[in-house]
N, C-alpha and C positions, 0 to 999 in steps of 0.2 A: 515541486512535484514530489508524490513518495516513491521510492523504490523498496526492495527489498533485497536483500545481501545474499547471494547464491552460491557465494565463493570470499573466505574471509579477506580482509585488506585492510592497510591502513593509508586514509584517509586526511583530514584534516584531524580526525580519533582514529583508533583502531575498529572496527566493525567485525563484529563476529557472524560466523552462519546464521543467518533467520534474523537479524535484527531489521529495523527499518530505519530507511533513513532519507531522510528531508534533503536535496540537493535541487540546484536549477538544472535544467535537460543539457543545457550547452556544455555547464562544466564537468558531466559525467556522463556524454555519450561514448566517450572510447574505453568508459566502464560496462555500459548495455550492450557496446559493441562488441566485448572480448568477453559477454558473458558472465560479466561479475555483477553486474545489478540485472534486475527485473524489475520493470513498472510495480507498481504493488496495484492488485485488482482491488475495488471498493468489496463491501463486504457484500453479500446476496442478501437482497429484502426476501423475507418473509412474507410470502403471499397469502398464507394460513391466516395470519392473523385480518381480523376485523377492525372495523375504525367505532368507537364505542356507543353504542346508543344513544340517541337523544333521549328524555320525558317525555318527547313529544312523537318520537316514531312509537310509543310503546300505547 
C-alpha cells in the first residue's frame, strides 16, 4: 500500500516530508496511528476529458 510521509522519520531510509512510500499496512499502522503516514489518495480522474472518436461514430 502507498502512503505519504506527513512528518519526517527514519524508516528502513530516512523519509522526508511529502515523499511516498510503499510499506505493508501491518508494519506501519503505529506510523498512521501517531500520525506520521497518511494513506496516499489515487490521483482524481479527469471527468473533462472524452474517450476518442471512432471513424465510425463520425
Amino acid at each position: 500500500m502507498k502512503y505519504t510521509v506527513l512528518r519526517p522519520h527514519q524508516g528502513d531510509k530516512w523519509y522526508g516530508e511529502g515523499a511516498a512510500r510503499e510499506a505493508r499496512e501491518t508494519e506501519v499502522q503505529h506510523l498512521v496511528d501517531r500520525g506520521v503516514l497518511a494513506k496516499a489518495e489515487p490521483a482524481p480522474r479527469n471527468k473533462a476529458v472524452k474517450a476518442p472518436r471512432t471513424k465510425s461514430a463520425t
